[in-house]
N, C-alpha and C positions, 0 to 999 in steps of 0.2 A: 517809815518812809515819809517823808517831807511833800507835802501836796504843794503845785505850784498855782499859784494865784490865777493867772492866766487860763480861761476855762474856755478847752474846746466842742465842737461838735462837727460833726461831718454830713454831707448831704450826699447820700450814697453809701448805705453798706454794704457794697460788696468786697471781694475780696483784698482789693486795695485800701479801702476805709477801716474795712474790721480789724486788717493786721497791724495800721497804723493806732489805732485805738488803742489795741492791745498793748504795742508796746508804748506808746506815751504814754497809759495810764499807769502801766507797771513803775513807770519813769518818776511817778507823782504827778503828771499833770491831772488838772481836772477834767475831767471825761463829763458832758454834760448830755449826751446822746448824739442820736445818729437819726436820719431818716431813709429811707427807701421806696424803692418804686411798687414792688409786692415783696411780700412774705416767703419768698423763694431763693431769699438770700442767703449765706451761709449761718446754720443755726450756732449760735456762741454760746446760746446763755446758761450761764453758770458750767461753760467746758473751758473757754480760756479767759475772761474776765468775768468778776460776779458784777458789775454794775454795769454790762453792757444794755446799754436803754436807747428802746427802739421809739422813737417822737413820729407825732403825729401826721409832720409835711415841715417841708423846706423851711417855711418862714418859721415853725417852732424852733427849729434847728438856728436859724439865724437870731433870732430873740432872746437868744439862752446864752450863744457862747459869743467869747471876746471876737475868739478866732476859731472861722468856718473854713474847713475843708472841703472842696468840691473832689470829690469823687467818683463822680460818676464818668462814662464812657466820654470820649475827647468831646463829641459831636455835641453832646447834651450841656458841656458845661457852660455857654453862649447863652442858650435858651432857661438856664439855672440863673446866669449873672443876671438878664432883663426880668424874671419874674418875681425876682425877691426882692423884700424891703429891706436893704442894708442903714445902717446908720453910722454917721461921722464916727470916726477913731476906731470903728472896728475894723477886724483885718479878715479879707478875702482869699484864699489861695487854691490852688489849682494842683493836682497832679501830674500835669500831659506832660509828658518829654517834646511833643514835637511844637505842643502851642504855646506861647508867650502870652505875657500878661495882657497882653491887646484885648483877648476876648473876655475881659475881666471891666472892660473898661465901664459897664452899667453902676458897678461898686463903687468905682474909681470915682465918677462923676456922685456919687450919692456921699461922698468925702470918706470912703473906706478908702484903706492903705491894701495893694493889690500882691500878690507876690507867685512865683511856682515853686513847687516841691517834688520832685521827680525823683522817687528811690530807683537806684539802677541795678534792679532785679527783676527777678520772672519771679511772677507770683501763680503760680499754679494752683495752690489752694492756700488757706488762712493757714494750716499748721504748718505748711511750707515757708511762706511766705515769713512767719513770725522766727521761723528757725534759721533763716538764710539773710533774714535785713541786717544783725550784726555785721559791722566792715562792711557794708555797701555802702557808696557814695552818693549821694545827694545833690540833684541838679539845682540848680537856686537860680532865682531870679527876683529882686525884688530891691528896692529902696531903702532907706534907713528911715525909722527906727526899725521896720519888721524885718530888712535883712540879718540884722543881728539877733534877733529874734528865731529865724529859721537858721542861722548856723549851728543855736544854742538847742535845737529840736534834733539838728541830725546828728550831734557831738553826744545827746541824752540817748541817743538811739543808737547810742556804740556804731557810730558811723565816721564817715568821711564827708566833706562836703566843696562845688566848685562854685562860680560864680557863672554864670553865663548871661549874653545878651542876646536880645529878640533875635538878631540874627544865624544864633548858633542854634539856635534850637532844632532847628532841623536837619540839620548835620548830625549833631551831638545823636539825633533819636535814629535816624537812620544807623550810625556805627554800633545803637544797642540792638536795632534787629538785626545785621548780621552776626553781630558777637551772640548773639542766643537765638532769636527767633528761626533765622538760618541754620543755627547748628544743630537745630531737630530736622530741619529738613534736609542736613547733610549724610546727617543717623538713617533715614526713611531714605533715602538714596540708597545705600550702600545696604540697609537691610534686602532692599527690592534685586540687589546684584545678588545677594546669599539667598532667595528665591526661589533663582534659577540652578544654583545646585541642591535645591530640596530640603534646606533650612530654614526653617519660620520664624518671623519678624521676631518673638520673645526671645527665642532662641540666639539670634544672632545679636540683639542687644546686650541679651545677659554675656556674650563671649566678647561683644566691641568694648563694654565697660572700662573693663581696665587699661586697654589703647586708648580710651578718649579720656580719662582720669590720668595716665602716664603723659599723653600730651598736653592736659592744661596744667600739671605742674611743672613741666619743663617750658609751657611758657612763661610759669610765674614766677620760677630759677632757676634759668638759664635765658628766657629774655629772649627778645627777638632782633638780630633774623637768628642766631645763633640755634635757637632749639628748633630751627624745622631740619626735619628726616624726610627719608623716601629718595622716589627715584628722580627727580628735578633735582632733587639737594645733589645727589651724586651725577648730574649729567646722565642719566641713563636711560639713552632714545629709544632703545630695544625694547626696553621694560614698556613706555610709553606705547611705544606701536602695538604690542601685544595688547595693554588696556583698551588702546581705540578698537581693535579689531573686535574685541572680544565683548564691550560694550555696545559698538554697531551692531553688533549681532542678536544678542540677546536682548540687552535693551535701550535700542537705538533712543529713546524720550531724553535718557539721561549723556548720550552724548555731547549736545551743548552747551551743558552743564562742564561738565568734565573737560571740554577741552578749554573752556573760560578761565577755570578756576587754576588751571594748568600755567596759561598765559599770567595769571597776575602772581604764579608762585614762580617763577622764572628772575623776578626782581629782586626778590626774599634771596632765593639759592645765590644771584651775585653779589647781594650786599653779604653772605653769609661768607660769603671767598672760595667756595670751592670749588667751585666752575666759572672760566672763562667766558669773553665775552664771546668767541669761535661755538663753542657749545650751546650757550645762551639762544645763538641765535639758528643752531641746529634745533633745539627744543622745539623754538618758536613754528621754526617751517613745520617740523613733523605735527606738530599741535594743529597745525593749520591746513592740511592736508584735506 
């Protein structure tokens, strides 16, 4: 393997820094360490890189590599940008999806080159995270020379990568928590319905799996609106009434939920052609009841 000149470090090993580590080191880059806040971070060493090296504090981390990844939780990496001592031509970058290179600007001003890197994944843990970054896409934000730089990171990391501006950023972050962070709590919805007829949460996931595995690849071939099912897709007010009633009942919390998520799958089912706009707007009433 071909080591690439370019030597990073990260401020922050948790599980966004470790898994990134992991795989640009596999990649050949130079892995120059990592820093952390305590010792309660996820243990790596010598389970998935052997030169994962744990540094003494931030500014080691910055003293050592070309290019510093910040890490750490969104909220902390403002207070990371002001307390380190960056130097001219080094590159600064960030992981948040919702923040822009704004809060980077301490670097910026110290003549570092500033940039974001946002894998658009759920990292649940390092062995996940390292098995799922393949074909994830890469939120980018940054200037030239180091945008060409991060395209050439997330292309090494068997990925995909976009360009976005300060503006999108929180757009862009918001669509990835309903695209995941929501769709656990769609899971824990519908386990709390199975509940109520005397089936427990493991139980009722190990039996959703395969409906929720059969609907993210119909929407990865067959596309939307085209792959949504159920009873909106077919106009089917009866079906509806019966869920409201039966939800009111037992468990009236997830009502609002349910008849929300109802109204914005009404626009799907007409662009999908199968129901009119007569129906459409039968839905809507019964929805709203």
């Amino acid at each position: 393997m071909k080591t690439n000149k370019l030597s990073i470090g990260f401020i922050g090993a948790g599980t966004v820094g470790t898994a990134l580590a992991i795989i640009l080191g596999e990649k050949g880059y130079n892995f120059v360490g990592a820093s952390r806040r305590s010792s309660a971070g996820p243990n790596v060493h010598g389970t998935f890189i052997s030169n994962f090296r744990v540094l003494p504090d931030n500014q080691s981390v910055a003293d050592a590599a070309d290019l510093v990844f910040i890490t750490t939780s969104d909220d902390a990496i403002g207070q990371v940008a002001r307390e380190v001592r960056w130097r001219a031509g080094q590159s600064v970058v960030h992981c948040s999806g919702a923040d822009s290179t704004a809060v980077l600007e301490p670097a910026r001003q110290a003549g570092a080159l500033v940039g974001g890197f946002h894998p658009l994944q759920t990292f649940a843990g390092v062995r996940q995270a390292v098995e799922n970054l393949p074909g994830s896409t890469f939120a980018l934000e940054a200037e030239e020379p180091l945008l060409t730089t991060l395209k050439q990171m997330a292309e090494d990391a068997e990925g995909h990568w976009i360009t976005l501006n300060a503006a999108d950023k929180p757009a862009y972050h918001a669509a990835a928590v309903l695209a995941s962070n929501y769709l656990v709590t769609l899971v824990k919805m519908a386990t709390d319905l199975w509940k109520t007829f005397d089936i427990p949460a493991d139980q009722a996931v190990t039996a959703l799996m395969p409906l929720i595995r059969g609907t993210l690849h119909n929407i990865e071939t067959v596309g939307l609106p085209d792959c949504l099912t159920g009873p909106i897709a077919r106009g089917d007010t009866g079906t509806i009434e019966k869920h409201l009633a039966t939800i009111g009942t037992k468990t009236p919390s997830l009502l609002p939920a349910y008849r929300e998520l109802g109204l914005q799958t009404i626009p799907v089912a007409l662009a999908k052609g199968k129901i009119n706009e007569d129906r459409a707007r039968e839905l809507e009433t019964t929805l709203k009841k």
